[in-house]
N, C-alpha and C positions, 0 to 999 in steps of 0.2 A: 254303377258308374255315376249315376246321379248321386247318391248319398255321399259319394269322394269330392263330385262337386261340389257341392252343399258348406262340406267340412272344410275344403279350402277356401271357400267364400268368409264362413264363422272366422277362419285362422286369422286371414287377411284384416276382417273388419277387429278383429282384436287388437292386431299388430298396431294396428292407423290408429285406436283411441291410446293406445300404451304411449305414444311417437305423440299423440298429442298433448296427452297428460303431461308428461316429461315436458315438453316444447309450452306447456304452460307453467310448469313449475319451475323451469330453469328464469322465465323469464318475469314470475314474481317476485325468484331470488334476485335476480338482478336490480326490480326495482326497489325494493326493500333497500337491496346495500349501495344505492345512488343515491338515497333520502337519506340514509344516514351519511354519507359521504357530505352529500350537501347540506345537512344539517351542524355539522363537523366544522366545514365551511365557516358555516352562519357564524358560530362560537369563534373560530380561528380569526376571521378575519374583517368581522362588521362590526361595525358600532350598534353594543347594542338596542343603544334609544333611536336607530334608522332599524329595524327589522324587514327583511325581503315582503315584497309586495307579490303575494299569490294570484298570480294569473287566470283570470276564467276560461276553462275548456274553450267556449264556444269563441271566444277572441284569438284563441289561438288556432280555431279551427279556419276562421276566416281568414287568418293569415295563411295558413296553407291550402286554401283554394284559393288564395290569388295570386300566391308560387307557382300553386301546380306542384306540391312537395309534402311528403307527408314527414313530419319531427318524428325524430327517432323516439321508444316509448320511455328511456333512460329521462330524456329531455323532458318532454311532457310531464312524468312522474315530480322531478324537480320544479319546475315551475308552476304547478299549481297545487303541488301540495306543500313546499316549502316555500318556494319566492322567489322573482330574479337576485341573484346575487348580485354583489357590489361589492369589490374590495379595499381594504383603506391601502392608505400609502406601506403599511407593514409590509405586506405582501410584496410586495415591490423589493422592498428594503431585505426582507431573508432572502430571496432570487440573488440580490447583489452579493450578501454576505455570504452565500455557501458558493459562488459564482458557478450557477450555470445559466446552460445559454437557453434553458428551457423558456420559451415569454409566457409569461404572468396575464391572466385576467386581469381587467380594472372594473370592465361593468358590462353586466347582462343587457341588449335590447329588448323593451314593451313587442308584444310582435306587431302592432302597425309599425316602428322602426326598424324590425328586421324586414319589412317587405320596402319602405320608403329605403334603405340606408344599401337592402343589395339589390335593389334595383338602380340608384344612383351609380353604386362603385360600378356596379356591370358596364354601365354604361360608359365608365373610363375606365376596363382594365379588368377588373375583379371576375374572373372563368364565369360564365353561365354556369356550369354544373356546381357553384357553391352557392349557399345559402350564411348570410352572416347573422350569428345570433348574438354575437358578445364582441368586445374592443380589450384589447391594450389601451397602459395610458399613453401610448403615443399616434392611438388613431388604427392602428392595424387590425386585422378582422379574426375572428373566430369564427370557424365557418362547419357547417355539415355538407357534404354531398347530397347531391339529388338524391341518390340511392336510399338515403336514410340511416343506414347501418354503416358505414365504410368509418367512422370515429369523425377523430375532430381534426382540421386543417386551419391552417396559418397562413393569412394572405396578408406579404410585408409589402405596402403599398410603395413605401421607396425605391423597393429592387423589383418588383412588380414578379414578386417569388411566391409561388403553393408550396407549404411542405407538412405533411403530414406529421401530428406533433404527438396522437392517439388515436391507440386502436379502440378505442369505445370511449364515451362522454363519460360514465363512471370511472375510470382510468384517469382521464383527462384531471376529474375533481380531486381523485385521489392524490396526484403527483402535485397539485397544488397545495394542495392539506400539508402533503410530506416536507415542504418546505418551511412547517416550524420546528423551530428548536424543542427539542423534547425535555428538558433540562428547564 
């Protein structure tokens, strides 16, 4: 009886490192293909004699103990091993020409601006449960969820509207990217 215990004990703790492996491997694949997405980015859409300015971990940590939020690790991985992004007017410009109604990045926030910039908007409007890390060029927000994992959200300050615009920040980068002409 004991040794059946034993074995199902062995099976178990095998299972949980198998389930962890995997749970770390899926999500070095992910950061891997976010660095390259936002490196993509970089190429696609910056000038580039202004190159992204890579973010220090612990700056970015201090911003999320004074949320109370922890950056999803997609996010994290982008900005401090590639840079906040910043898009030029192009980006803008293929949104128009392929017309969709998808909104365009214009610029990543330093994170003391994403802690000054969603704690202002909160204050007039913008859900508690968001965190704004990036703008449109017309002022509206890029936001994560407190949750951290739930993708990226759209707060259009004029209609004072949340809509879910991705289901993950690599997605998010991706569907930007997709918007040059391949030609």
């Amino acid at each position: 009886m004991n040794i059946l215990i034993m074995v199902r004990g062995v099976i178990l703790a095998v299972a949980f490192v198998t389930v962890a492996a995997q749970s770390q491997a899926t999500e070095a694949s992910e950061k891997r293909h976010v660095v390259s997405s936002a490196t993509q980015f970089v190429r696609l859409w910056m000038i580039e004699d202004y190159p992204p300015e890579k973010i220090d971990k612990a700056a970015l940590l201090e911003a999320a103990s004074d949320l109370r939020f922890n950056f999803p690790p997609e996010y994290e991985a982008v900005v401090t091993e590639v840079g906040l992004l910043s898009a030029t007017g192009d980006l803008l410009e293929a949104a128009i020409q392929k017309d969709t109604d998808f909104p365009v990045v214009s610029d990543f926030f330093k994170p003391a601006d994403i802690v000054s910039t969603t704690k202002n908007w909160q204050s007039i409007g913008l859900p508690n449960d968001l965190i704004a890390f990036a703008s449109d060029d017309l002022g509206n927000l890029f936001c994560f969820k407190r949750d951290g994992r739930s993708g990226v959200w759209f707060y259009d300050h004029d209609f004072d509207e949340v809509s879910k615009v991705s289901a993950s920040f690599g997605a998010w980068l991706d569907t930007q990217n997709k918007l040059k002409d391949p030609n």
